[in-house]
N, C-alpha and C positions, 0 to 999 in steps of 0.2 A: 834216256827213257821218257821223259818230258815231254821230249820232241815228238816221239811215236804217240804217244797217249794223247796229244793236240791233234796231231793228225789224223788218228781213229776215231776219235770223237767228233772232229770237225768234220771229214768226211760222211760218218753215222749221222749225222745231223742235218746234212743233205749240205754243207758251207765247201766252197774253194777256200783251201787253207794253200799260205806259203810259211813254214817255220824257217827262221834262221836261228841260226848255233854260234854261240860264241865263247871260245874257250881259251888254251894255252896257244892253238896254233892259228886264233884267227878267227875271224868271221867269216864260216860257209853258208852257202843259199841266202849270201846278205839280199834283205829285204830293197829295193830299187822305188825311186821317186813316184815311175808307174805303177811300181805293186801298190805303191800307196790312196796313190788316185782313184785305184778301183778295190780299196776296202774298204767296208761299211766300218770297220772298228778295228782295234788291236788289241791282242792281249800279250802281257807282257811277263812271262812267266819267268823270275829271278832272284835268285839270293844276292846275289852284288850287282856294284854298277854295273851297266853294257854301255856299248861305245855307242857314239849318234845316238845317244835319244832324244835330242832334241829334235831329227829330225819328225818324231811322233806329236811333237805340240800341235795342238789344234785338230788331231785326230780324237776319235769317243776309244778311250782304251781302259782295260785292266787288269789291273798288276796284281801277281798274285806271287806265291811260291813257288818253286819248282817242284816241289812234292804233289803240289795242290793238281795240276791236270793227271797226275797218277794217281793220285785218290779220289781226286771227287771232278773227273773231265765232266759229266753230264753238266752238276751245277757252276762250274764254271761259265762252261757255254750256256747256260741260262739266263745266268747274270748277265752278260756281254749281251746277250742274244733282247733280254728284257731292256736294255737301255736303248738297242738299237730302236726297238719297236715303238717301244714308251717315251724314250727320254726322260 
């Protein structure tokens, strides 16, 4: 549900979104060195660890709950969207 609600929002928002999932059987639509090169930002939406996160160091990202882009996707993207702009 998470997943969708990033992608509806990010897409609403006029963003190229790639979600990856990570669960019991694995990382699908794992995120790639190139996805990374050409994002402005990450958001990191999780109640436990995920695998590779380090490969996120040095990217502008953030973490939030998994709940959080189902309940409140606009300000999520706000927040992300204002550090982009702001710093």
């Amino acid at each position: 549900m998470a997943a969708e609600a990033l992608e509806m929002t990010g897409k609403s928002r006029g963003h190229e979104i790639k979600v990856e999932t990570q669960g019991s059987m694995g990382a699908e639509n794992e995120i790639t060195a190139d996805d990374l090169a050409r994002a402005d930002g990450v958001i990191i939406a999780a109640d436990v660890a995920i695998n590779n996160k380090e490969r996120f160091d040095g990217m502008l990202k953030l973490e939030c709950s998994v709940a959080d882009p189902i309940k409140f996707g606009d300000a999520v993207f706000e927040a992300i969207e204002q550090e982009i702009n702001h710093g």
